[in-house]
Every structure is written in C-alpha cells, then in structure tokens.
C-alpha positions in Angstrom: 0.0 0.0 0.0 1.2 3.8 -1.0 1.4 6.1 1.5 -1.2 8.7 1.3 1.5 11.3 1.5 2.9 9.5 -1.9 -1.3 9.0 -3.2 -1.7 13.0 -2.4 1.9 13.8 -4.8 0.8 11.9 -7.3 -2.6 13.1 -7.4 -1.4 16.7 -7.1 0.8 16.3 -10.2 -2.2 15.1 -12.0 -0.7 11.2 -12.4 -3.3 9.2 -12.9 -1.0 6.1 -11.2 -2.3 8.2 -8.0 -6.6 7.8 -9.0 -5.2 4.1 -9.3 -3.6 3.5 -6.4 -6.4 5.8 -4.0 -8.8 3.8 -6.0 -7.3 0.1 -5.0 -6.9 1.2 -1.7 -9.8 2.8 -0.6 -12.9 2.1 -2.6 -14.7 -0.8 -0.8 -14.9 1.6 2.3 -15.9 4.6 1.3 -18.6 2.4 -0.9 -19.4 1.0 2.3 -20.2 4.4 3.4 -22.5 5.6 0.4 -24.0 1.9 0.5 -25.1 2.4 4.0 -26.5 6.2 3.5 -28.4 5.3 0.2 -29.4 1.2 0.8 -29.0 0.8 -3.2 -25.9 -0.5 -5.5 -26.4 1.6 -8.5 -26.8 4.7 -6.5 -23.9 4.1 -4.2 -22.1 3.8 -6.9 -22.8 6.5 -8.6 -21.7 8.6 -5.5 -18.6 6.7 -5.2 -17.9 7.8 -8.9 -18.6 11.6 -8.0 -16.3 11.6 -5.3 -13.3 10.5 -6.9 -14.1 13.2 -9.5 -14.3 15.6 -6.8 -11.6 14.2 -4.9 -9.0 14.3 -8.3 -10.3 18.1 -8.8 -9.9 19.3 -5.4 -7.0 17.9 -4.2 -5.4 20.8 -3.6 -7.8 21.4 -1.4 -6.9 18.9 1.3 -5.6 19.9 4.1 -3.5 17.1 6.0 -3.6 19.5 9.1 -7.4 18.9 9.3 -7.5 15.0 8.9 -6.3 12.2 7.3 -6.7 11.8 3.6 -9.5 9.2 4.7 -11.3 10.9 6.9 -11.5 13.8 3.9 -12.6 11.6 1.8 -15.4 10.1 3.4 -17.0 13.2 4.1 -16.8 13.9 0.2 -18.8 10.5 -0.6 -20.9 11.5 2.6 -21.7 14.6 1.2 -22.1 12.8 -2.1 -24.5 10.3 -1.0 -26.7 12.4 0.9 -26.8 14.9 -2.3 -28.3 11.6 -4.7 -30.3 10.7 -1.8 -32.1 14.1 -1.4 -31.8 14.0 -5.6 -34.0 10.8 -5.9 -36.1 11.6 -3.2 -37.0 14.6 -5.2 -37.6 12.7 -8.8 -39.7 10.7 -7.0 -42.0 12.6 -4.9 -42.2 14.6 -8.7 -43.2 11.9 -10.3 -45.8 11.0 -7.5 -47.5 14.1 -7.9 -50.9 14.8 -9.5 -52.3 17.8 -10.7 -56.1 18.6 -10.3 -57.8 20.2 -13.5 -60.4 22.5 -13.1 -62.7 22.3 -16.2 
C-alpha cells in the first residue's frame, strides 16, 4: 500500500497512477459508506464515482492539518450520497405528484 503522503503527490501532479492506487486502496470503504447512507448499488455507486471526481479536482484542497486523507474523503462520498439521496427523493416525490384540473 502507497502512503497517502505519496497518493496525495501523485494526485497533485495530475498522475493518474495516484486515481489508481487511492482507488485500489480505498474504494470498498468509502462504498461501504455511500451503500449504507443510500441502501442501493447503483446509487452508491454513482456517488462513489462523484467523489473520486471531486476528490482528483480538489485535491489541492486537502488539508492534512485537518484530517487524514480518509477521513477527507469520506466526508466527500458522505456529502455525495446524501446529495443523490435528497436528488431521488425529489424525482420521486415529482413523479408521485398529481395535478387537479379544473374544467
């Protein structure tokens, strides 16, 4: 296993080696975590997959001072999760709605 130290250069240099290796390393947890917010494969997901976007564009946000790589991470796929979750929860009360006509 890379240190994150090395995952965090790599990613900060734009390598795609680092996406790899964060990827391997950390992706059945943090789908554990969107899996357990949104109780439904495709959707977690889908969440997992916006939070290593966000993740590989905001790297240089992270701030090792304020947590582990992890721990910044899994707030990312929390955020994520709860955003699809709130999302479908909208499509669907949408589509559950009826209109009454007034002829």
């Amino acid at each position: 296993m890379a240190t994150a130290e090395r995952i965090i250069q790599l990613l900060r240099n734009q390598d795609e080696k680092g996406l790899e290796i964060l990827y391997d390393n950390y992706s059945s947890a943090l789908y554990g975590i969107s899996f357990r917010i949104l109780n439904n494969e495709e959707y977690a997901e889908e969440a997992l997959q916006n939070s290593f976007l966000k993740v590989w564009n905001n790297i240089n946000k992270y701030d090792s001072s304020k947590g582990s790589l992890f721990t910044w991470m899994s707030q990312i796929v929390r955020n994520s999760s709860l955003d699809i979750r709130r999302l479908k929860s909208f499509e669907k009360q949408k589509k559950t709605e009826t209109f009454e006509v007034n002829v």
